[in-house]
C-alpha positions as CSV (number, residue, x, y, z in Angstrom):
1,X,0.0,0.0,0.0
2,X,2.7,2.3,-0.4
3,X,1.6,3.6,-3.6
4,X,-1.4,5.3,-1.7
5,X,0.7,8.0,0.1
6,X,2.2,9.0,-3.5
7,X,-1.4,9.3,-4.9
8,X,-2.6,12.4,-3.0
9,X,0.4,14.3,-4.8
10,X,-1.5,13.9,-8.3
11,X,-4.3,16.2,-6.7
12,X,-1.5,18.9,-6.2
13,X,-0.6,18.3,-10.6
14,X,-4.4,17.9,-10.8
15,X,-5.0,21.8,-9.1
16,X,-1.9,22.9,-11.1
17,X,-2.9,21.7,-14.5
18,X,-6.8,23.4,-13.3
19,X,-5.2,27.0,-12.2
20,X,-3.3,26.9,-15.4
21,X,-6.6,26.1,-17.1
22,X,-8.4,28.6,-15.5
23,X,-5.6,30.9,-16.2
24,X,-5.9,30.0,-19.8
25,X,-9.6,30.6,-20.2
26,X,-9.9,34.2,-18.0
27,X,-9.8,36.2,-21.3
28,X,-12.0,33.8,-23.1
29,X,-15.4,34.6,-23.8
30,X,-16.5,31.3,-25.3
31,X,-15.9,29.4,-21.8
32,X,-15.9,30.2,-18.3
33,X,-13.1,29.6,-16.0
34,X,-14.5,29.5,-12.7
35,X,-15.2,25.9,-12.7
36,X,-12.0,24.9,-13.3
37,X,-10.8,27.2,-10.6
38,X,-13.7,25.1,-8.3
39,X,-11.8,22.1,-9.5
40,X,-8.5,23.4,-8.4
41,X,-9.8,24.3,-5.2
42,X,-11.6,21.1,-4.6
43,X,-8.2,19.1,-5.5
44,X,-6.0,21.1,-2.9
45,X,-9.0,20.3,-0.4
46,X,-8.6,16.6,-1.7
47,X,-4.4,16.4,-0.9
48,X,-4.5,18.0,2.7
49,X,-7.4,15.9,3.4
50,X,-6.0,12.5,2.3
51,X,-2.7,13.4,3.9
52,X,-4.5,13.8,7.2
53,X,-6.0,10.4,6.8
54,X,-2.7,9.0,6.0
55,X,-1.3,10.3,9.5
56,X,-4.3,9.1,11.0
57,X,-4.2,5.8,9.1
58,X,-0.5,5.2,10.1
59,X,-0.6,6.4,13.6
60,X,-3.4,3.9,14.1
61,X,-1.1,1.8,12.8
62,X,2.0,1.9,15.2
63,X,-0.9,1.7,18.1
């Protein structure tokens, strides 16, 4: 299962590649960039809260 504390650092390229994105589409009248900026915030939201389930997880563990 080590491969799970390495998965909550795609959200962090996941709200990189959305603020870019976002960035991208500001000045764009055809689509609206807020949504990806939702996304963006949603992912950072996603990595702090899987890492605080990771410390939870593994200091259940070494109870």
């Amino acid at each position: 299962m080590t491969y799970l504390k390495y998965i909550q650092y795609f959200y962090l390229f996941a709200a990189g590649f959305f603020i870019y994105q976002g960035f991208i589409n500001l000045n764009s009248e055809e689509e609206s960039p807020w949504m990806m900026f939702f996304f963006a915030a949603m992912a950072i939201f996603m990595f702090f809260f899987r890492r605080k389930f990771m410390k939870k997880m593994n200091n259940q563990d070494k109870k």
